[in-house]
C-alpha positions as CSV (number, residue, x, y, z in Angstrom):
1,X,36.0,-25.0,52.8
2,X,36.9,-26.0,49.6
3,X,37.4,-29.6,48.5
4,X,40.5,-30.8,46.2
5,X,41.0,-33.9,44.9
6,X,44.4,-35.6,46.3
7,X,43.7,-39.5,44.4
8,X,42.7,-39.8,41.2
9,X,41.9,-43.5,40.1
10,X,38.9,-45.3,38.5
11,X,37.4,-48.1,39.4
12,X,34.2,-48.8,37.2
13,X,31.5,-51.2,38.9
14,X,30.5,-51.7,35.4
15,X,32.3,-54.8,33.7
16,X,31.1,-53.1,30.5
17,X,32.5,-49.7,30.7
18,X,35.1,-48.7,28.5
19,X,35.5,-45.1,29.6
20,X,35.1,-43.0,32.6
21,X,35.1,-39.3,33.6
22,X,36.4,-38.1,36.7
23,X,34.3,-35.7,38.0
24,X,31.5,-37.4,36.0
25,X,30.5,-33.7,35.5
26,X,32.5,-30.4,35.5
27,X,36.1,-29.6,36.2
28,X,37.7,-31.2,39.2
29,X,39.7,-29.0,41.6
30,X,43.7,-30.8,41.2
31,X,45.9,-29.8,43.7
32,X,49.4,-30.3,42.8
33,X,51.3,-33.3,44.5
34,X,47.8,-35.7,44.1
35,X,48.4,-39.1,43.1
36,X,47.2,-40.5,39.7
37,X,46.8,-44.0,40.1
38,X,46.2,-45.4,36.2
39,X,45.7,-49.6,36.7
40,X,46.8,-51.9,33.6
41,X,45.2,-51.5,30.5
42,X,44.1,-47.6,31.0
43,X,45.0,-44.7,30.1
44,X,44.5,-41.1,31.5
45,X,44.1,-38.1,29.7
46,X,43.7,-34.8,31.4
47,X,41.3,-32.2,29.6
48,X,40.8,-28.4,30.4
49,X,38.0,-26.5,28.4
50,X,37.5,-29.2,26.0
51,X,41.4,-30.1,24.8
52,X,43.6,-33.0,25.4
53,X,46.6,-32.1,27.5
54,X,48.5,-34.9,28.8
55,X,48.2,-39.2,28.4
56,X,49.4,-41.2,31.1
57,X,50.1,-44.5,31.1
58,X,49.3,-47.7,34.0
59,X,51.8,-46.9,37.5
60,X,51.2,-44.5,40.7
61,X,51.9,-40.9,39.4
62,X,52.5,-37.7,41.5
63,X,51.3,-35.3,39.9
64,X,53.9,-32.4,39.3
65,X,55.2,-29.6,36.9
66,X,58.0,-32.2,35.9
67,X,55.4,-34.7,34.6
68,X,52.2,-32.7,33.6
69,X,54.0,-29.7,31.5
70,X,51.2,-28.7,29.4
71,X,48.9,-28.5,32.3
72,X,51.8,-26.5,34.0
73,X,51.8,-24.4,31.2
74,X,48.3,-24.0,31.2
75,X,48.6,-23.4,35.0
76,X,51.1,-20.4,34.5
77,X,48.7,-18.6,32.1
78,X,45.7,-18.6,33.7
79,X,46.1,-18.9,37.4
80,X,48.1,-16.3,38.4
81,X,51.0,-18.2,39.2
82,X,48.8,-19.5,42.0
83,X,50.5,-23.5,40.6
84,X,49.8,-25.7,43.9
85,X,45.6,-25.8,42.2
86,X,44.4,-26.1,38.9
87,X,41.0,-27.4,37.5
88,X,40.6,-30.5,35.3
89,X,38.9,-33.3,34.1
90,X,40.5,-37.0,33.5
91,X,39.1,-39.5,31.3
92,X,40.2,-43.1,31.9
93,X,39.9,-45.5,28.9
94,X,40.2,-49.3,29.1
95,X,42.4,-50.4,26.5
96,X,42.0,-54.2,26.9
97,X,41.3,-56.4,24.4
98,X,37.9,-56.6,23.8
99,X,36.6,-60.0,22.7
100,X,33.0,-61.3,21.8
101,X,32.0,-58.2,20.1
102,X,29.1,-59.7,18.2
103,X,27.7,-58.3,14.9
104,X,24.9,-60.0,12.4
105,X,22.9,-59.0,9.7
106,X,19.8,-57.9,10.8
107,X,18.1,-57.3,7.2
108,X,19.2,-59.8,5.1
109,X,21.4,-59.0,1.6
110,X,19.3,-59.9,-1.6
111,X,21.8,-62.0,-4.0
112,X,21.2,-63.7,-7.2
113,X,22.0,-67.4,-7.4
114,X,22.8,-69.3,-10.0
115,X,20.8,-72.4,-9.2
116,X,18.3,-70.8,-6.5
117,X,17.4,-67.6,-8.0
118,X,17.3,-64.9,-5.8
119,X,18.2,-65.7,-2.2
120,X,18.4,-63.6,1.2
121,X,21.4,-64.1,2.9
122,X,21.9,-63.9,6.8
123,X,25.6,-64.5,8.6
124,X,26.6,-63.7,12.2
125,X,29.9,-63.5,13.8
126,X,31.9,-61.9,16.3
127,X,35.3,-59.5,16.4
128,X,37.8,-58.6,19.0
129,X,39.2,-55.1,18.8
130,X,41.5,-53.0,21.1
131,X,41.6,-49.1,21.8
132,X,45.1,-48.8,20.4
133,X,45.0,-44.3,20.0
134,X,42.9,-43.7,23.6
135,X,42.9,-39.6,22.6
136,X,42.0,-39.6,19.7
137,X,38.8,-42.2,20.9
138,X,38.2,-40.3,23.3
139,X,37.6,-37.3,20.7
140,X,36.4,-38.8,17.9
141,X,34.1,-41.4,19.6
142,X,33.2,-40.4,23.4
143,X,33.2,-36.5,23.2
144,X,31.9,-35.1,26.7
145,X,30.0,-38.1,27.8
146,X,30.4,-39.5,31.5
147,X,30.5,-42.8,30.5
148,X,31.2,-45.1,27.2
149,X,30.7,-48.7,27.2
150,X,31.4,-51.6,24.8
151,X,27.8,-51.6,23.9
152,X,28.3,-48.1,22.8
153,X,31.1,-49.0,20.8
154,X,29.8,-52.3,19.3
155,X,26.8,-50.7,18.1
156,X,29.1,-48.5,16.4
157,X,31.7,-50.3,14.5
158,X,28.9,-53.0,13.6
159,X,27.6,-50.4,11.0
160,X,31.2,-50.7,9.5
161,X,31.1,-54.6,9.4
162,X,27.7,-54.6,7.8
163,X,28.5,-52.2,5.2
164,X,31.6,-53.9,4.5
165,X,30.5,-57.1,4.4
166,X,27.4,-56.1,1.8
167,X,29.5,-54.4,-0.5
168,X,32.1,-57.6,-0.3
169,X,29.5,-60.3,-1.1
170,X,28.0,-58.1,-3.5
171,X,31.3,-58.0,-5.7
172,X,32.4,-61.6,-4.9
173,X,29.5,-63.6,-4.5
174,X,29.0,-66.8,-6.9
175,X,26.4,-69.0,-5.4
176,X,25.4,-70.0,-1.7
177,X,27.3,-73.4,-1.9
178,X,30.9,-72.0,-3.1
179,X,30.1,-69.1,-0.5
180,X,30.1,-71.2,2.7
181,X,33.1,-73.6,1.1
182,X,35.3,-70.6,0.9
183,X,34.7,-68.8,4.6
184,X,38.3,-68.4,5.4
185,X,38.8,-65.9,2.5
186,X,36.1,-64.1,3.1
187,X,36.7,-63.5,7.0
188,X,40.4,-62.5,6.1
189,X,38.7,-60.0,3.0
190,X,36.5,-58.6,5.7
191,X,39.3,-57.9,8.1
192,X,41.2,-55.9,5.6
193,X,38.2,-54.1,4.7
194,X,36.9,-52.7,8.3
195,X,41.2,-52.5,10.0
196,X,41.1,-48.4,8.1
197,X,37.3,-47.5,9.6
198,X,38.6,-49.0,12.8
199,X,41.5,-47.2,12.8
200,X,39.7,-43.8,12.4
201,X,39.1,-43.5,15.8
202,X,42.0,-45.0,17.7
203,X,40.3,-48.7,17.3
204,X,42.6,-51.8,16.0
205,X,40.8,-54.9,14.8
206,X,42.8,-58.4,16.4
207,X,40.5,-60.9,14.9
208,X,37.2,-61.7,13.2
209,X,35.3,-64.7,12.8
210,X,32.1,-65.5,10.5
211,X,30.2,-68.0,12.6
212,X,27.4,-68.8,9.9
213,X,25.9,-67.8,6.4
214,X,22.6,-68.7,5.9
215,X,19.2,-68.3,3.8
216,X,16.0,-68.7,4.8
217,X,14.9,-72.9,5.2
218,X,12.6,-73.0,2.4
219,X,15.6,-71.9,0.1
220,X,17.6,-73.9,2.0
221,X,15.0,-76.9,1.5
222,X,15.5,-76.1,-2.3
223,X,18.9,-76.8,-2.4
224,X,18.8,-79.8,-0.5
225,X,16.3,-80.5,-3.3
226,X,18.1,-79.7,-5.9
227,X,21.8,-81.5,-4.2
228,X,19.4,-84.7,-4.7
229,X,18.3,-83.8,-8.0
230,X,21.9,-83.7,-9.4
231,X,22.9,-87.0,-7.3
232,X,19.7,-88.6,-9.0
233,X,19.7,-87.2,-12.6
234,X,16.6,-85.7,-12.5
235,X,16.6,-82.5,-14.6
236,X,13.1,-80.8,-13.4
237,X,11.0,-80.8,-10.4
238,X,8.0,-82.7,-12.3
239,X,10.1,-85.7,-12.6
240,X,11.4,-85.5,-9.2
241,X,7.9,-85.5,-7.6
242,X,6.6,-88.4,-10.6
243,X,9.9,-90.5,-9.1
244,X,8.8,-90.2,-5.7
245,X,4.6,-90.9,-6.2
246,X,6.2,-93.7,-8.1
247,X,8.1,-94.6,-5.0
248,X,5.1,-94.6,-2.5
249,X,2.9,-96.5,-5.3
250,X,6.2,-99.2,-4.8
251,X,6.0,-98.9,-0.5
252,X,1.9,-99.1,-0.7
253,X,1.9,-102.4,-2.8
254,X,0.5,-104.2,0.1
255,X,-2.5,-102.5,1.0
256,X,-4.5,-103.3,-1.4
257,X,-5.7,-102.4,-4.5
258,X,-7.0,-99.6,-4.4
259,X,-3.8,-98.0,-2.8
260,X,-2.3,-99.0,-5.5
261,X,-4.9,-97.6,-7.8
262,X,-4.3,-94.5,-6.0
263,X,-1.3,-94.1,-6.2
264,X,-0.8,-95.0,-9.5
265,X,-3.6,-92.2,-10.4
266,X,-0.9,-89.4,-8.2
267,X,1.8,-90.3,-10.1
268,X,-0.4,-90.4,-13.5
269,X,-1.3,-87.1,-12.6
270,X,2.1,-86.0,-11.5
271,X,3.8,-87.0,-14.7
272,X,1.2,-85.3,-17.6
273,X,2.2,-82.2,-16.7
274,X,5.8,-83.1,-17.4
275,X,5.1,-85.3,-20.6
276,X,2.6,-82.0,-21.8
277,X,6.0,-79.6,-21.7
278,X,8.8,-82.4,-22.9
279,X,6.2,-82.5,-26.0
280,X,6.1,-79.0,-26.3
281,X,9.7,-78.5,-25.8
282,X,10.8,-80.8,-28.5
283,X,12.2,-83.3,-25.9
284,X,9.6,-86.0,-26.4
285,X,11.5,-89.4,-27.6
286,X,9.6,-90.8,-30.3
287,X,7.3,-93.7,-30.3
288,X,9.8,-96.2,-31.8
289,X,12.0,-95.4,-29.7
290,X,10.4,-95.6,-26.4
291,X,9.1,-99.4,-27.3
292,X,12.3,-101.0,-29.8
293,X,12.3,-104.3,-29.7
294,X,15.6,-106.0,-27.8
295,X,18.3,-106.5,-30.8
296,X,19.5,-109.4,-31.6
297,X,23.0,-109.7,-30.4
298,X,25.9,-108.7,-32.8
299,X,27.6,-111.6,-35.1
300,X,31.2,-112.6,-33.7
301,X,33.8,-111.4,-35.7
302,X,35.4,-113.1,-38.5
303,X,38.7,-114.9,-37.4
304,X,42.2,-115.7,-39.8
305,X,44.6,-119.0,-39.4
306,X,47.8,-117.4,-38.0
307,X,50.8,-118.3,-40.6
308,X,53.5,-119.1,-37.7
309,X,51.7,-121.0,-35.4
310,X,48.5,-121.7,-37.1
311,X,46.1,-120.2,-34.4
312,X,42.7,-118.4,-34.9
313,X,42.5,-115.1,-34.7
314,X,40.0,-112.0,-35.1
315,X,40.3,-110.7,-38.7
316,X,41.1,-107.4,-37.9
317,X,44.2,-108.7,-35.4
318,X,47.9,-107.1,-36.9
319,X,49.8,-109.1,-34.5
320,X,49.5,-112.9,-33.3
321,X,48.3,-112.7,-29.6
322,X,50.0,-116.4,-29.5
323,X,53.0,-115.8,-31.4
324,X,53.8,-112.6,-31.3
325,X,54.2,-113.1,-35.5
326,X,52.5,-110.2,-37.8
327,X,49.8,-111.7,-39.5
328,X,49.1,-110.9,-43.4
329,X,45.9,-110.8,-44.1
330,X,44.6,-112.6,-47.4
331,X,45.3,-111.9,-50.3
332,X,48.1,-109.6,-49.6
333,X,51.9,-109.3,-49.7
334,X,54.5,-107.6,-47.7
335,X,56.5,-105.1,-50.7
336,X,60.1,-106.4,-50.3
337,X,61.4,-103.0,-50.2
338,X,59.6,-100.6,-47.9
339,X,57.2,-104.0,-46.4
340,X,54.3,-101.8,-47.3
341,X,50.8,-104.6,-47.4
342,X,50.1,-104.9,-51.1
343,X,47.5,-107.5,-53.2
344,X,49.1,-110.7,-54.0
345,X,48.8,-110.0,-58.0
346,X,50.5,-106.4,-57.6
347,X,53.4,-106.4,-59.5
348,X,54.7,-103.0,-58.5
349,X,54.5,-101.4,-54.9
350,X,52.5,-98.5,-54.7
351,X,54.4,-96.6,-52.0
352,X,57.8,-97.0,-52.9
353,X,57.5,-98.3,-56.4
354,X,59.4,-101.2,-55.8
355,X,58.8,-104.4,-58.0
356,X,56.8,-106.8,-55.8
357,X,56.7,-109.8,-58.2
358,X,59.4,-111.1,-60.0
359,X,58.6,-113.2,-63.3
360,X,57.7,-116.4,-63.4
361,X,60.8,-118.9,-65.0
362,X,60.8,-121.1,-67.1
363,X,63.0,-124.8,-66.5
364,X,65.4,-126.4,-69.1
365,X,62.5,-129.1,-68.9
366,X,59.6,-126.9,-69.4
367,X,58.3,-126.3,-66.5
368,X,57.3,-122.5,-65.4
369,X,58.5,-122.4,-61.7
370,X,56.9,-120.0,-59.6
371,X,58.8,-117.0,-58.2
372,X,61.1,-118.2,-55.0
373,X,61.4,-121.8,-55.7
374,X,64.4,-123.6,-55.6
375,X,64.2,-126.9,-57.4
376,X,62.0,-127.8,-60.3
377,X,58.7,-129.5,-59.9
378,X,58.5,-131.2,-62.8
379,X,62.8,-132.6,-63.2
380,X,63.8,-131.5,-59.7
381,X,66.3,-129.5,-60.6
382,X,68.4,-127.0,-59.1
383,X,67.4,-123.0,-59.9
């Protein structure tokens, strides 16, 4: 007697399956009036000799010529009008979100740094994606297979994020330090770059995260190295390691002498090699130089009289810090025209041309009187 199937549902015991066939192999005998029961977040397609027919969506359907036309059609044509059976097979596809899909960099990408050389870098992460087109995954992806888990489709689509993510840090990449300070443009670069090879087969990306970048820890103890070589000054690794013999030569002090002897033969030894290539780079300070006497300490400067409120002065001062007058210095005149500083014997000013000093006159007694005074030494007189 034959057997026809009157429910339709799926209920995977694996928490990891993503699509499932019903019958796992074959066509299923249908008989019309059987009840598709499609949970929330699946889909159901029907298939017959390979091709997609119908979608349905999560509810309790009854399966009929209203709601299954192409199969109906299909029915018509090569059943003989016999419609109340027809053969099938239904693919249910999970179309939740699917979170913690973890990729990483199992080789690591060779990049040149500026500071390290060449470094090998490693990153991790993870992505959430969602089965947006279930046909077209379901024929681009899962083809006649039984079964198709996240797995499946992880190890997929992490092909994608690797490629991606090479070809990005390959065209963008500066050095490892500015690479981990700007992680929030990369993970929104990479989620541009993989949304159109996701999208190829009915897949949407939601989100992706970058959880680490990282080089190996001896390039990583270099640039912990080298972040204390900057904080220090030190421009080479011979110095660094002469600083620090110099340092345990300083700790060992009180162990004796020949500690200290010993360690002052390390860092003797440590340093040649970098006093041997500062000589032969031209860097080598001269002899003088390295053992100059202390200088003497410079003269004080030469101070004036201020002429308003008689106050000393630095020389070189052009206004009274007392007074707040201008001071003149000696020997030199303001030009009465364009005030211009010229020497006291100038009789012309030699910006603006301007006589600077008028003619000595001579009194009714005798006397020269000297420019701008206003009675007579010698008889007193008016001028």
């Amino acid at each position: 007697m034959a057997r026809y199937l009157d429910v339709i549902e799926w209920r995977p015991s694996d928490p990891t399956a993503l699509v499932g066939r019903v019958p796992e192999s074959g066509p299923a005998d249908i008989r019309m009036g059987a009840q598709l029961i499609v949970r929330e977040s699946q889909s159901a397609i029907f298939y017959r000799d390979g091709q997609a027919l119908d979608v349905f969506g999560a509810g309790r359907h009854t399966l009929s010529t209203a709601n299954i036309p192409l199969l109906t059609e299909f029915i018509s044509r090569f059943t003989r009008n016999n419609s109340n059976i027809f053969a099938a097979e239904v693919y249910f596809v999970n179309q939740q979100v699917l979170t913690e899909m973890k990729w990483g960099t199992p080789n690591p990408i060779d990049l040149k740094d500026p500071d390290l050389g060449w470094v090998q870098i490693r990153a991790l992460g993870t992505y959430s994606v969602r089965v947006e087109d279930p046909q077209l995954f379901v024929n681009t992806l899962v083809g006649t297979r039984p079964e198709y888990t996240t797995k499946d489709l992880r190890n997929f689509l992490n092909g994608s994020v690797r490629t991606r993510l090479n070809d990005l840090l390959s065209t963008t990449f500066q050095s490892y330090a500015s690479i981990r300070s700007n992680m929030d443009e990369l993970v929104a670069a990479m989620k541009v770059k993989v949304k159109d090879d996701f999208g190829k087969y009915g897949v949407s990306i939601r989100d992706f995260f970058i959880q680490d970048i990282s080089v190996p820890e001896e390039i990583q103890a270099a640039f912990r190295k080298r972040a204390t070589m900057g904080a220090l000054g030190v421009r080479s690794y011979s110095e660094m390691q002469a600083a620090d013999a110099m340092r345990d030569m300083a700790n060992n002090q009180g162990t004796g002498g020949g500690a200290m002897g010993a360690g002052m033969g390390m860092s003797m030894g440590m340093m040649m090699p970098q006093m041997m290539q500062q000589a032969f780079a031209g860097n080598m300070m001269p002899q003088q130089q390295m053992q100059q006497p202390q200088q003497a300490p410079a003269p004080q400067a030469a101070t004036v009289e201020c002429a308003s409120c008689h106050a000393r002065i630095p020389e070189t001062t052009k206004f009274c810090p007392q007074c707040g007058s201008k001071v003149v210095p000696a020997g030199m005149v303001p030009c009465p025209n364009c005030q211009n500083l010229v020497p006291q014997n100038s009789k012309f000013c030699p910006q603006c041309g301007s006589k600077v000093a008028p003619e000595e006159k001579v009194c009714s007694c005798g006397t020269k009187i000297a420019p701008g005074t206003k009675f007579c030494p010698g008889c007193g007189a008016k001028q």
